[in-house]
N, C-alpha and C positions, 0 to 999 in steps of 0.2 A: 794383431790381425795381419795377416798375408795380402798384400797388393802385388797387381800386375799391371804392366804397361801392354797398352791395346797393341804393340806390335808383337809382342811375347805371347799373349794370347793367341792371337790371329797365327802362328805359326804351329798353336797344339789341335790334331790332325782330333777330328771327336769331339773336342771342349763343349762343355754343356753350359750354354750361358742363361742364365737368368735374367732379364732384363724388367727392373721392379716401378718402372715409370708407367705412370696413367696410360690406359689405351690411346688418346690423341697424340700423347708424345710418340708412343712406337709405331704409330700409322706417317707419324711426318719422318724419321728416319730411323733405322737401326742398324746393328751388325747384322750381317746376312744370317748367319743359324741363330739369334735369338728368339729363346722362347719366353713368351710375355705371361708373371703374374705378377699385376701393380701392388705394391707398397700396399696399398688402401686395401687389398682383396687377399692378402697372402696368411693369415691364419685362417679364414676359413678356406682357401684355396690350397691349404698346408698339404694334403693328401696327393698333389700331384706334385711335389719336389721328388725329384730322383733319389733313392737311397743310395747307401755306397758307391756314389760317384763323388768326384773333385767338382764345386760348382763354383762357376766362375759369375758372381753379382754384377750390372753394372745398371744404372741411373743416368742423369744428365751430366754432371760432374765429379761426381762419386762420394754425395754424402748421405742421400737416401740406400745407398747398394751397402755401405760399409753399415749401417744398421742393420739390416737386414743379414749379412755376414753374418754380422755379429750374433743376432736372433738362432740362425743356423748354428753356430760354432758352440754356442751356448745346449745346445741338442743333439750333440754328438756328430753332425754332417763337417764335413770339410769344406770349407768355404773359401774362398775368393777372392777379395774387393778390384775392380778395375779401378787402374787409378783414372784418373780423368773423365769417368764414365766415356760415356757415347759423341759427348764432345770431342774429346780425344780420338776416340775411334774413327771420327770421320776428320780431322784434323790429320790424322795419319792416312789419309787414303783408302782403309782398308776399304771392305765389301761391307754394301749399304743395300738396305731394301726401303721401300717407300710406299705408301698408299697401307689399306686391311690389307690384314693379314686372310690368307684363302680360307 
């Protein structure tokens, strides 16, 4: 499986991230363009994964996102894993959102 480091991400211009932690986790922080479907919701929420895009998974510290990769990878999508999840990501500084999502 393919890992990325949240600063390598943070510098691809469009990156579609996936972000597969529980709704309370992504309401307390996330990468700025993540789009949230939890771990717990993601087969039957399967129909809104992007097709033929590169998708970039992350979780809290990257062991729920690299299953879920993997789920992908296994289904022909190209997938992802951040390493460090979201911890990392805000660990690096990058851009955070916070509170629901609108």
């Amino acid at each position: 499986m393919i890992e990325i480091q949240p600063t390598e991400l943070a510098a691809i211009d469009g990156a579609i991230i996936l972000d597969v932690r529980e709704d309370h986790e992504f309401a307390e922080v996330r990468a700025a363009t993540a789009v949230s479907i939890p771990m717990s919701q993601f087969v039957e929420r399967f129909d809104e994964v992007p097709a033929d895009e590169t998708l970039y998974v992350i979780c809290a510290a990257g062991g729920r996102s690299a299953q879920v990769a993997q789920y992908l990878e296994q289904r022909g999508y190209e997938a992802v894993n951040v390493a460090g999840g979201t911890g990392a990501w805000v660990a690096a500084g990058l851009p955070t959102l916070s509170g629901a999502p609108a």
